[in-house]
N, C-alpha and C positions, 0 to 999 in steps of 0.2 A: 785495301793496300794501294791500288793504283789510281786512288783519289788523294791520299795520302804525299805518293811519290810524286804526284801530278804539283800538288801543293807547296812541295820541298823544290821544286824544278824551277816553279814560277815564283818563289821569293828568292832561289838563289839568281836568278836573271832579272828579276827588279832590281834586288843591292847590284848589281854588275852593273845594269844600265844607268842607275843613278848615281854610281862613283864615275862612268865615264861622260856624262852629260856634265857632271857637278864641280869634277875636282879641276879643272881647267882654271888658275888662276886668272886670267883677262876674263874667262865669262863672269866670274864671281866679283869683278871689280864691276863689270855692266851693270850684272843684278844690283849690287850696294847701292851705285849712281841712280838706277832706275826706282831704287826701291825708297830714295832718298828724297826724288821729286814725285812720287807716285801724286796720280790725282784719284785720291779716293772715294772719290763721290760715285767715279767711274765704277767701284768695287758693288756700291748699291743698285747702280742698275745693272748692274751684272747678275745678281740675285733676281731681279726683281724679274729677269730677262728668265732669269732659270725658273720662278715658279711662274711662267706664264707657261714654258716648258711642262710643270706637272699638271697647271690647269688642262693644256690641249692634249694630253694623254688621258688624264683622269675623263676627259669629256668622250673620246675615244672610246675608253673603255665601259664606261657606261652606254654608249651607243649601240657596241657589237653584243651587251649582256641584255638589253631590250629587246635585241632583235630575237633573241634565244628565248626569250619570257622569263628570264630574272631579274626582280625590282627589289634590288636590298633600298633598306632608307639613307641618306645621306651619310648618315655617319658609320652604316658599317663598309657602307661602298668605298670612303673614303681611305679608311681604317685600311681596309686589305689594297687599297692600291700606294697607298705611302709604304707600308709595309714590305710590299711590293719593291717599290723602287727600293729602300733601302736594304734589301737581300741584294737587289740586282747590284748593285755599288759595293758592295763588302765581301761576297762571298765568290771565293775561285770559280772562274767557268762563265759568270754574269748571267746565266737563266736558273739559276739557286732562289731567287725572288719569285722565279715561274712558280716550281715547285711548292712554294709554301704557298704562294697567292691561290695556285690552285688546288691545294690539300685545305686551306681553310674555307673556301669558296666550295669545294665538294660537303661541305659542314655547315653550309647555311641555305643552302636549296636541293630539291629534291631530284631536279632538272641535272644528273652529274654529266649526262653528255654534253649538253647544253655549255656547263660552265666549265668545260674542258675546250671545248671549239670555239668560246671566247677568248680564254686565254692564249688558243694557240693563232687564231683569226687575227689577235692584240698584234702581239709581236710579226707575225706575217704581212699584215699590211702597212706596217711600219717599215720593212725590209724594202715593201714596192717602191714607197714614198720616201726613201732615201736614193733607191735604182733612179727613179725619177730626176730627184735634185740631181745626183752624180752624173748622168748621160747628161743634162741640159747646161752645168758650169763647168764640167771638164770641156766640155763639146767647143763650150764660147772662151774657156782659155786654153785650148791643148798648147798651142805654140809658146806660151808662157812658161805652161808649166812643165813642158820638153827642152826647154831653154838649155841645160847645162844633166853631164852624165849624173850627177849625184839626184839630181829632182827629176829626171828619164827614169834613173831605178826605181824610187815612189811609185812611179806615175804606172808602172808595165803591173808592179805589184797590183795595184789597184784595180787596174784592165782585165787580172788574171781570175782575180777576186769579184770581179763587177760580171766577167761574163760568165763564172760558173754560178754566181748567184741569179743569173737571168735564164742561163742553161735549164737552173734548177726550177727556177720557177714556170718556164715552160713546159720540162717535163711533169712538174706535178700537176700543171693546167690540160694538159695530153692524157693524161692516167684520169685524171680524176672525169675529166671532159665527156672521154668515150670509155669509161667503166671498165681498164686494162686490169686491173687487180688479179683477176681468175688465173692473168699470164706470168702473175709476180709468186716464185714459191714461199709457202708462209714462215721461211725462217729467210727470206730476202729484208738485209736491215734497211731499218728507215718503216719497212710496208704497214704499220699501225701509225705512223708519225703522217705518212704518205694518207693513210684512210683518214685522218681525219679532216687531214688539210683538204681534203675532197669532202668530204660530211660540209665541212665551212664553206666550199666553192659553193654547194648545192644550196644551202641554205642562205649566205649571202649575197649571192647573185640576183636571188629571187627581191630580196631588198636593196634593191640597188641605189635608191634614193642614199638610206641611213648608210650606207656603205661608203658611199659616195662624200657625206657628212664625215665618215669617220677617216676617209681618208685625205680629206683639208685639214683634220685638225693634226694628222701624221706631219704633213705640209709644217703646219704651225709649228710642231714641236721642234724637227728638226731646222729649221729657219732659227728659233730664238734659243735654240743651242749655241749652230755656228753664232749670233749674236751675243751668246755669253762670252767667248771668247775676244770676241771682238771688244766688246767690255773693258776683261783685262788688256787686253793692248793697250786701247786707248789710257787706261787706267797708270800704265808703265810707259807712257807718253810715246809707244811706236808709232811711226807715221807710215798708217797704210791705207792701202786703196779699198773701199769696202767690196767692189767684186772681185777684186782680185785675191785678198783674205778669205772670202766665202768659196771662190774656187778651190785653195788650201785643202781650207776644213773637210769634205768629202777625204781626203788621202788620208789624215789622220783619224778620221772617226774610224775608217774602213778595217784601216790597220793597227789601231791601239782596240779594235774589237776582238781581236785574235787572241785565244787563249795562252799567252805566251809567258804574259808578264801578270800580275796581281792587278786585278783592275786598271789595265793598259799603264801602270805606271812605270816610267822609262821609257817606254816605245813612245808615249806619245811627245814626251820631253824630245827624245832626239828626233821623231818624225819634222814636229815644227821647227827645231833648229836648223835644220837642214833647206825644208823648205820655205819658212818664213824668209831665211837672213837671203837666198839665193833670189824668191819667186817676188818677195817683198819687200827687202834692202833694211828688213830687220836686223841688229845686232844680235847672233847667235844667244848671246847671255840671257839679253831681254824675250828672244824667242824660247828659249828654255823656261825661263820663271812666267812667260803666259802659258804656257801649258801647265805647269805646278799652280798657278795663281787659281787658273779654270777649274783645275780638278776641285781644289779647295773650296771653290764656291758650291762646285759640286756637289761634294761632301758634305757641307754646310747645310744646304737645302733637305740631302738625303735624310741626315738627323732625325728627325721630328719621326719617321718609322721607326726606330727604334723602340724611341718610346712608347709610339703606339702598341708595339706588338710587346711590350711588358706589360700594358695594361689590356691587351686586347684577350676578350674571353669568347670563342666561337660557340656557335648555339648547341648545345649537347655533348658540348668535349669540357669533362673533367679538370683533365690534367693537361702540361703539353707533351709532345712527344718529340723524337729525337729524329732530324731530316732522312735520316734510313727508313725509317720506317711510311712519311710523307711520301717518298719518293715510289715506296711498293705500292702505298695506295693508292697513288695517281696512276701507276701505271697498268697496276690491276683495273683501273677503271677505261683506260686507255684500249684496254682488250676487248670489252663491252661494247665500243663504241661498233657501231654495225657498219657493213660497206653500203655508201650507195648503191641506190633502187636507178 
């Protein structure tokens, strides 16, 4: 019921956000103008920008699944990481991809700790490698993007959001570092999410070369994301500054990631109008339909899991089953996982 509610919450504040981003007749005269000179060639490297995107994840994550000793062959590794992405894009909440990635993944190796502290290693070292980009281009444009009160609001949001994500990852570097756990009571929430992000410190630490590899390719991904964006701009002929648009993108990634809206859409429409037409001397319209244009490519790219996971048959599952019940067995396995020694 309170995934349900959750559900009805975040489509009625999508349709809110996308009647007040949309229905603004001068923005809608931008868009038609812009949509009308569009240079669409710019559209292909925008894709091509995005699956360089699933390349340096899928390399990623085959990196963190070696270090554990799981060697799926090419094509089922593949299989469960499109599939992946494509839950991640679709479904409320955005780790619903987790979930399936790692209830199928628990179904083709025997290693289940293993291929739990992958997926959860996945997405954690990907949070660092965005901390990262975001301290070093907010750093080199604060003054820009403090410019004016409406692009300050973003910008505190982001701050509020950058340092409990850094808080947080200290604290789980502290617990897990000098083995606090005994001091955490066992119905303290997070403390299995907590052990295993420490099971992973312990484990990847020790590989720090392949870590080290998987966290350039984190680098990668998120670089030729804000690059897909940048794409469409160019695409909708906006004239911007490539650092100063890459500075942007951190605000909107941080904040259209918030469960708020259906796979950020709306939030991120009005984040970049705000800040594009202020920080970048974008037309609002045109910065509204590069966010609509980006998701689309998005989406576009996402596809192809879909299909995968219609034809995808995991090694010794029958039939498929319903994400309730994926979700009990990952998390029953989640219990198994033992505290650092």
């Amino acid at each position: 019921m309170k995934k349900i509610i959750l559900t009805i919450i975040q489509l009625v504040v999508t349709v809110g956000l996308l009647y007040w981003v949309y229905h603004d007749p001068k923005k809608l005269g931008e868009m038609r103008q812009a949509l009308l000179h569009a240079r669409f060639e710019w559209l292909a490297a925008g894709i091509l920008s995005y699956l360089v995107v699933e390349v340096a994840a899928a390399f990623r994550w085959q990196i963190l699944l070696k270090v554990q000793g799981i060697n799926l062959n090419f094509g089922r590794l593949s299989g469960l990481f499109l599939i992946g992405m494509f839950y991640n894009q679709f479904l409320p909440g955005g780790t619903g991809g987790d979930i399936i990635k790692s209830y199928l993944l628990l179904k083709e190796t025997d290693r289940k700790a293993g291929a739990l502290l992958a997926v959860v290693f996945d997405r954690f070292i990907g949070l660092v490698a965005l901390v990262a980009i975001t301290v070093t281009l907010v750093s080199l444009r604060f003054d820009l993007l403090a410019q004016t009160y409406e692009t300050r609001r973003y910008l505190w949001i982001l701050l509020i959001l950058l340092g409990a994500s850094i808080a947080s990852l200290v604290a789980s570097f502290l617990i897990s570092g000098f083995n606090l756990f005994h001091l955490l009571p066992h119905k303290f929430p997070g403390r299995e999410k907590l052990i295993e992000i420490a099971a992973a410190y312990h484990l990847y630490a020790h590989h720090w070369i392949a870590t080290s590899f998987a966290f350039c390719a984190s680098l990668v991904a998120h670089l030729a994301t804000f690059t897909t964006f940048l794409c469409a701009a160019f695409a909708l002929r906006a004239d911007v500054l490539v650092t100063d648009f890459f500075a942007v993108m951190p605000i909107e990634r941080t904040i259209s990631s918030l469960p708020i809206s259906f796979a950020g859409v709306g939030i991120r429409e009005k984040v970049l109008q705000t800040m594009l037409h202020q920080v970048c001397g974008v037309n609002e319209g045109v910065a509204v339909l590069i966010g609509s244009l980006s998701f689309l490519i998005m989406v576009l790219c996402c596809l192809p899991g879909g299909i995968v996971y219609f034809f995808y048959k995991p090694s010794g599952l029958e039939k498929r089953v319903k994400l309730r019940e994926m979700e009990r067995e990952v998390a029953s396995a989640e219990h198994e996982i033992p505290e650092p020694k």
